[in-house]
N, C-alpha and C positions, 0 to 999 in steps of 0.2 A: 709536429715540427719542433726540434729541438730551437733553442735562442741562439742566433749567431754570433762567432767567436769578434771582439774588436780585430779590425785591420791593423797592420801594424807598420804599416805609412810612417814614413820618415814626417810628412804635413799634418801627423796626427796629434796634437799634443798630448802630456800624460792628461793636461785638466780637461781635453775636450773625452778622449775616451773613456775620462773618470765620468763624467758630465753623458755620456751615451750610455752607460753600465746603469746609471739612476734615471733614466728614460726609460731604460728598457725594462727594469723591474718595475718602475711606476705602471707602462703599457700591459702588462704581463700581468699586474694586478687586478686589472679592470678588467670586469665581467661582462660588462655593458656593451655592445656594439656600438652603441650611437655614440654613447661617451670617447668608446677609444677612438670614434674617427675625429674628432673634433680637439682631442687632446693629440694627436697625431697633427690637426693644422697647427695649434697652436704650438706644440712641440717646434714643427719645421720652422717658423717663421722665427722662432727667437732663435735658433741654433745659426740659420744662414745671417739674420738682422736682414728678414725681406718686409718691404711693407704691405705685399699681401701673398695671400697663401690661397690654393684651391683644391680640393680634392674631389677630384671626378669618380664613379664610381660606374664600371660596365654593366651592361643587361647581359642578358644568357647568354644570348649569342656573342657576345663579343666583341661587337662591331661598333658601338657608341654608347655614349655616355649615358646612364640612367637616371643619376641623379647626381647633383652638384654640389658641394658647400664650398662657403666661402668666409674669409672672415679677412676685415681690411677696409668693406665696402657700403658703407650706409645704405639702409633700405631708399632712402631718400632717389639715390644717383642709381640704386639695383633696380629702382621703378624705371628711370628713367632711361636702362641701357636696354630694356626691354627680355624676350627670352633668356632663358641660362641656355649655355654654351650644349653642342649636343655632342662635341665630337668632333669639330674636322678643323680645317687650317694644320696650325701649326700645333694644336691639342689633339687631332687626328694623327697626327705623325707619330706619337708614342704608342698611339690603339695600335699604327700596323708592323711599326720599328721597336718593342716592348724594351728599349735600352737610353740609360741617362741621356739625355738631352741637354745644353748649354751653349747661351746662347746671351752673345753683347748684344745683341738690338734686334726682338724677336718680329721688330717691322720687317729688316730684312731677311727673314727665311724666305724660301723660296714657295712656301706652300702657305704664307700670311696672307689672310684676306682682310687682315687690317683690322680695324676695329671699329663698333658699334658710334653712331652719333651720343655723345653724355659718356661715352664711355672713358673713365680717367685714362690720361697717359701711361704706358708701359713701357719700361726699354729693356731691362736686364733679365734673363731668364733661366730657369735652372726647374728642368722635369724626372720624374724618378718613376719608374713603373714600381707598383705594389703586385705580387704576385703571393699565393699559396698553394703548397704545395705544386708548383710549375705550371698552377693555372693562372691565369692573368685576373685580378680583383678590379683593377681599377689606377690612376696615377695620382703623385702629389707634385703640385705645379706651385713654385715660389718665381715673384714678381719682383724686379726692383731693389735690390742692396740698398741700404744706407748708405749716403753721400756720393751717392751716382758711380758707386762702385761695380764692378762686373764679380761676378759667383765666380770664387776659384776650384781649383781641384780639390783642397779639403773640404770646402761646402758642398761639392758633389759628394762626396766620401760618408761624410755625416750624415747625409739626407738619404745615401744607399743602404746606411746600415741602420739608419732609421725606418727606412720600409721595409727592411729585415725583417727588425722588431716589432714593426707594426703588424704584419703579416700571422707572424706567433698571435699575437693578442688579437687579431682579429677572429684567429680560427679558436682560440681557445674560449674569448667570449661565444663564437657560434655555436662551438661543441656543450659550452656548461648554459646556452638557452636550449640547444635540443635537451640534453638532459632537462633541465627544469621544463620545458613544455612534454615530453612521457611522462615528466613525475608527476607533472597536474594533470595527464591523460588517466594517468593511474589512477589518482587521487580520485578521479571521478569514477572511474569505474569501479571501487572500493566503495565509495559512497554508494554511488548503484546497488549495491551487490549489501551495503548493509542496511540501504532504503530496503529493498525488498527482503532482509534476515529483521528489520524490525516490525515490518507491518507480519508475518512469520508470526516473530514471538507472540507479537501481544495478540493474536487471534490462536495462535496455537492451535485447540482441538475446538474452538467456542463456534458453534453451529446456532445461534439464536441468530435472527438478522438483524434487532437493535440493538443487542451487544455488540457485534461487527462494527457495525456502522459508527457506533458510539466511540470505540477504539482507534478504530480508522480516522476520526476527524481528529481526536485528539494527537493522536504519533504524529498523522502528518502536519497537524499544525506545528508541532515542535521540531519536526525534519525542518522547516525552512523557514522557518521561527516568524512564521507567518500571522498577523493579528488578526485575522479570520480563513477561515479553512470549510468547505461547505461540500457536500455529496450530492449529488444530483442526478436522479433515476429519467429512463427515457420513460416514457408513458402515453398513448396514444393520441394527446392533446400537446406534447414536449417536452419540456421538462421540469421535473418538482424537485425543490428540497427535502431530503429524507431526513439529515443530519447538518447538523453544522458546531463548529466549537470558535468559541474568541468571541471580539468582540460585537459585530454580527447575529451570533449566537443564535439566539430562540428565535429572533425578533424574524428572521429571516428563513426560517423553517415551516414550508409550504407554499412557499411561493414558487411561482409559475414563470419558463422563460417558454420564449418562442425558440423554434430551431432555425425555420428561414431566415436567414438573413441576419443571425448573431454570429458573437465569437466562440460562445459554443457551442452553437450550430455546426459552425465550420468545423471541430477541431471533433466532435461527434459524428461527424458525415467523413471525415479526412482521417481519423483515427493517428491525427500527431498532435502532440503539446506546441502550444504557444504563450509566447509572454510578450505583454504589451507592459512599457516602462512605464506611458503616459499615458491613460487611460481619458481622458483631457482630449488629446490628441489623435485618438482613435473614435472618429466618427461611425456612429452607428453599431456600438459593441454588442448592445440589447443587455448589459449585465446589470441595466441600475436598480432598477428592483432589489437585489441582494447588494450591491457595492456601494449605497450611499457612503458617501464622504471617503471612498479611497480614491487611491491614486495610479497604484501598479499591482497588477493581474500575471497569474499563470493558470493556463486551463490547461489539465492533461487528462486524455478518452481514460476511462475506463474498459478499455477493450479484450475480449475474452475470447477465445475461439473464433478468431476474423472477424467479430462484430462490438462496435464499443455499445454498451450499455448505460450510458451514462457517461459525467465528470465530473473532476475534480479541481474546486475553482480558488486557491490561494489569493488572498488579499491584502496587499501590504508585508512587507519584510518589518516586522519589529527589533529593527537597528536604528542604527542613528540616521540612514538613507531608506526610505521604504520601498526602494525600487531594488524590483528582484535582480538578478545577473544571469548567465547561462549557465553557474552551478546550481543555481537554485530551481531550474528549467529542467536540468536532466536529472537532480535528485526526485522533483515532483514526477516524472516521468515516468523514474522507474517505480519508486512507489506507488503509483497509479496500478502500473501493470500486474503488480501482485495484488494489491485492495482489490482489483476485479476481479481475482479468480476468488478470494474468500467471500466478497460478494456472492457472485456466483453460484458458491459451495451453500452459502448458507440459506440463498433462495432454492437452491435446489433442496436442500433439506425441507426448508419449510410449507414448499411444495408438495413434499414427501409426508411428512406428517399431516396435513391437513386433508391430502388421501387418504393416507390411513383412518385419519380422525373419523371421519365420514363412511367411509367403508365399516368403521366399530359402528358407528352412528347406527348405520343399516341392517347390519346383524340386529342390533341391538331391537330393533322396529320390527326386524321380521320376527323375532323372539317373542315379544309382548302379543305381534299381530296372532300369532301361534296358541299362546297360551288362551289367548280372549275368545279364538275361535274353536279353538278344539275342546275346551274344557267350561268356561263360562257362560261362551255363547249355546252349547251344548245343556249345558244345565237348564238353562233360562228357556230351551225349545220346550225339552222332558215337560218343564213344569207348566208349559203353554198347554201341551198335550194333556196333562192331566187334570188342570181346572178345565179345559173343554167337556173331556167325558164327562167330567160328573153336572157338568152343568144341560150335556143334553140327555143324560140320562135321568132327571128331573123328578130322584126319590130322594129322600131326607137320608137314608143310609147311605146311598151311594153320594152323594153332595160333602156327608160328611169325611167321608172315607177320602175324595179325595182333595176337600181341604186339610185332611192330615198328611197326605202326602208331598201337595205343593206345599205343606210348611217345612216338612222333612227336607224336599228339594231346593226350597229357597233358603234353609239353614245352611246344606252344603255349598248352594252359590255362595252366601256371606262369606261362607269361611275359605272358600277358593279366592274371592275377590281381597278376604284379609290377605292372604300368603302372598296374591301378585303384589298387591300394594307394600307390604311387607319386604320383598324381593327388589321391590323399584327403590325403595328410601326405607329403611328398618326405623322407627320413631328411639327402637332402644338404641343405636349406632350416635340419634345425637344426643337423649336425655343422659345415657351413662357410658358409653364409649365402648373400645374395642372386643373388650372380655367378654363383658354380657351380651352383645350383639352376638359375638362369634358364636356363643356358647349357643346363643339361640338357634343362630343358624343350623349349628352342627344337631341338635336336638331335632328339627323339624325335616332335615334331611335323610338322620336314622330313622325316624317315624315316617317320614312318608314313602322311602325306597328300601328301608329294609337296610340300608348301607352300616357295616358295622365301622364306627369314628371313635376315635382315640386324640384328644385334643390336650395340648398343654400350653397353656399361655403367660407369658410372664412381660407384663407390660408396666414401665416404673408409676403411671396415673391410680393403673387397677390394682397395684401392690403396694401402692399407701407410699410409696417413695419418692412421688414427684406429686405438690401440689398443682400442678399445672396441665393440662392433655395433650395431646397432640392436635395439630392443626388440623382444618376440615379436609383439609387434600390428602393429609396422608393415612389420616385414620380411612376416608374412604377409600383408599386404593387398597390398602391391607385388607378389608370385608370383601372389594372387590374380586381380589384374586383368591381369595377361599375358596370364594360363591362360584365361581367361574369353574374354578381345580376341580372340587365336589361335584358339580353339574356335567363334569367329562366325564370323572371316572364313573356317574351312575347311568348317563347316557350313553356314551360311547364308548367305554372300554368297558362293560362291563366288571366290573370291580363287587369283589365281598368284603373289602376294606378300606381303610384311608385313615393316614394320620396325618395331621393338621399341628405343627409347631409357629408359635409367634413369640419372638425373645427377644427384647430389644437390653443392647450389651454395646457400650463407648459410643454411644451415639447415633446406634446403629439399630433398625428393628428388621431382621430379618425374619421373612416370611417363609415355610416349609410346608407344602401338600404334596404329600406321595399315597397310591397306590399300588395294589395288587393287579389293575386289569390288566387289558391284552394291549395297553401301549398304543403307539403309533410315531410316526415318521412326522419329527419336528420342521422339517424341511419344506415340505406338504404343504405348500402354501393352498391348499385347496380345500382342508383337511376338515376343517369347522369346527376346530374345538378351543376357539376364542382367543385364541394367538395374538391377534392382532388388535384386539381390545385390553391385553394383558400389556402387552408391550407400548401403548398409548400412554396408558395409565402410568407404568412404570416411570416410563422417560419425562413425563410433565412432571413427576417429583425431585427429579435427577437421580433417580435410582437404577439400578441394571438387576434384567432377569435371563435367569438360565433353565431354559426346556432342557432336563436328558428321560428322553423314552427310546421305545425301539418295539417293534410287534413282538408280542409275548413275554415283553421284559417289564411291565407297569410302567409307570411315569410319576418323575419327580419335578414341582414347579419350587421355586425358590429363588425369591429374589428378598434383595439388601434394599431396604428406604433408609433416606435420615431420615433422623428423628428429632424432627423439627417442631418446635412448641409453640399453642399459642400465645404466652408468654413467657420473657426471658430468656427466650433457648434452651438447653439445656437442664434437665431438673437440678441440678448444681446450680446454676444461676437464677433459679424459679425465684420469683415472690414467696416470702413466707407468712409477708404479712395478713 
């Protein structure tokens, strides 16, 4: 709505329409609604010189008064006149007649029903409808002139083009709260949106579950700058602390709530966030266990696929008010929503591996069970059978003939029983490390299958470069997947070769075993050539391995470790002393 032009009334003076042009940019300034109605009473009252002023404001419909202000009238005598005004009488008559009104003695209108017992004397009257844009807002009602005078046509005039103005400022305050209420719509959905781009970041690709978790407490502590921040897994007895960060912290990591009949029980069974300001004041929360000495709570579900698994229980706002607000309710909220799904991700992973683990476990069991019964247990029969004979054949040649032979056979048991043993834990793997082990390995493998190996290893401990070894994990996993590589291509692909590289170059020890056999389909999860014992091993180092085979093509295994030391890190950083 543009500002309305001054009238230009002969009863206008130049000072009174100077005097309306500085009302009206004062009104037109203010962005406030409540402000400008009350700067609008005040306004009317000193322009007419009334001694009181009112401004009635419509409901939806139209038809009466919704709310009243006044200014004129001590709370003292507003107690005693009882209700504020709704609409009818002679305040009624502008709701249905929306045009100035004036009036020397509004006792005598014909539609006065007089006035309240307490209620001060009135005689002179002067009402103005407020309208915007051609809708009706509400009226401004002036009481009483100065020295018992009656409202003239310029005090109508002024007061017309005052609810002009006022009309502007009212829609213009409305229009810049609707703006500033989308903006902090926005604002929140921005935070939404960078709550869950930061729980994102800092989990990224990190698939361990006490990484996660550790992550997760700390960001969203700091999303809602919260003095304790706690995780809480459902569990068949309700719920445990898994994590927590702030002040709370450790002390509060493992404790137990109920689900029945707490708050977040409810907010775990209900899957929406709540925030209690007074934690005081909320009977029966069930949170004290973790919440000692606060005061204001948000619990938001951890919910994933239509079921929460858990929450997330914010404690105290570390501001100058420790009591959270509704921004800090839907930030947690939405961060919640995504901390469940990396949750989620990362228990499903470690669900995943601890199959696998177990599945290697098994192999692994049935491998030894294999070797002890097909070849030792074997041995140790032979050689039952042959102290028998000679002992019931009960001649001094034959007795001795065949304690020559169970010595024969109980030498190859020995030496069967070394290679398993040997195979389980190599003693040269921990007294001198990767070279010499490997080298033995690859030695015992060409002697005992015929397999021709070609080995070159360049490790900075075995090449005089790094005072320092490698750590037990990773030196075992590099033996590991030789042992493994070699054991396929002489069992299962039939292979006449195999070359075996270990080179560890920037930090990096990569492992290389290729063959000549007949390959096989990496895919194959059925396949038995220790796939899933390679790939264990691998990823507990944080290292990556790559199978490429194909039937009749050989197979190449190779994978990257770091090269990580038992002391110092890096042989650059080793101890020299």
């Amino acid at each position: 709505m543009d500002p309305p032009e001054g009238k230009s009334e002969p009863h206008l003076t130049e000072t009174e329409l100077t005097r309306l042009l500085e009302v009206g940019r004062t009104l037109v300034a203010n962005l406030d609604v409540e402000s400008v109605l009350w700067q609008v009473l005040e306004t009317g009252r000193e322009l007419t010189e009334a001694r009181y002023a009112a401004l009635g404001i419509l409901n939806e419909a139209g038809q009466e008064l919704e709310r009243f202000l006044y200014i004129g009238i001590d709370e003292e005598t507003r107690r005693v006149i009882g209700p504020l005004p709704r609409g009818r009488g002679v305040l009624g008559e502008l709701i249905r007649h929306p045009q100035p009104l004036r009036l020397a003695d509004v006792a005598r209108h014909p539609r006065s029903y007089g006035f309240p017992p307490g209620h001060p004397p009135m005689t002179t009257f002067l009402g103005v409808p407020i309208a915007i844009r051609g809708e009706a807002f509400g009226n401004l009602y002036l009481t009483d002139k100065a020295g018992e005078r009656e409202f003239t046509a310029a005090d109508e005039e002024l007061v017309v083009v005052l609810a002009e103005w006022a009309a502007v400022a009212i829609e213009n305050a409305r229009l810049y709260q609707d703006v500033e209420r989308r903006r902090g719509e926005l604002e929140r959905a921005v935070r939404g949106l960078e709550a869950t781009a930061t729980v994102v970041r800092a989990v990224g690709f990190e698939t361990d579950l006490d990484r996660v978790l550790e992550l997760i407490v700390k960001r969203g502590r700091a999303l809602v700058d919260a003095r304790s921040l706690l995780v809480l897994l459902e569990e068949p007895t309700g719920l445990r602390v898994v994590c927590a960060a702030g002040e709370n912290g450790e002390r509060a990591v493992g404790a137990r709530l109920r689900v029945e009949g707490t708050l977040a029980g409810s907010v775990l069974t209900a899957g929406s966030t709540a925030r209690v300001p007074s934690l005081a004041d909320r009977v029966g929360h069930g949170l004290d266990p973790i919440a000692t000495g606060a005061t204001s709570a948000v619990v938001a579900p951890l919910g994933f696929r239509g079921r929460a698994r858990g929450v997330i229980v914010a404690l105290d706002r570390d501001r100058e008010s420790p009591v959270f607000d509704a921004d800090d309710e839907h930030l947690l909220g939405s961060f919640a929503a995504s901390a469940a799904i990396a949750i989620a991700t990362a228990q499903s992973v470690e669900a995943e591996r601890l199959r696998l683990s177990i599945r290697a476990a098994e192999e692994e069991r049935k491998r030894w069970a294999r070797e002890l019964h097909d070849e030792t247990l074997q041995e140790l029969s032979a050689l039952k059978l042959v102290l028998e004979s000679g002992q019931r054949a009960g001649l001094p040649d034959a007795s001795e003939e065949a304690a020559r032979q169970g010595l024969e056979q109980l030498q190859l048991t020995i030496e069967g029983l070394q290679n398993l043993i040997t195979d389980l834990r190599p003693a040269t793997l921990d007294e001198l490390g990767i070279k010499p082990a490997v080298e033995a390995l690859v030695a015992r493998t060409a002697a005992s299958s015929g397999l021709d190996v070609e080995a070159r290893i360049d490790i900075a401990y075995d090449s005089g470069r790094s005072p320092t070894r490698l750590i037990g994990e990773v030196e075992s996993t590099v033996y590991r997947l030789v042992q493994e590589a070699l054991t396929n291509a002489v069992k299962h692909a039939g292979a006449e070769r195999a070359w075996v590289e270990i080179i560890e170059d920037d930090r990096t020890i990569t492992v290389s075993v290729s063959d000549d056999g007949g390959g096989f389909d990496p895919d194959d999860s059925g396949s038995g050539f220790g796939l899933v014992g390679m790939q264990e091993r691998v990823a507990l180092v944080n290292g990556r391995l790559l199978i490429d085979s194909a039937h009749g093509k050989g197979t190449l295994v190779r994978a990257e470790l770091p090269a990580a030391y038992a002391r110092g890190g890096h042989p650059a950083d080793a101890e020299t002393g």
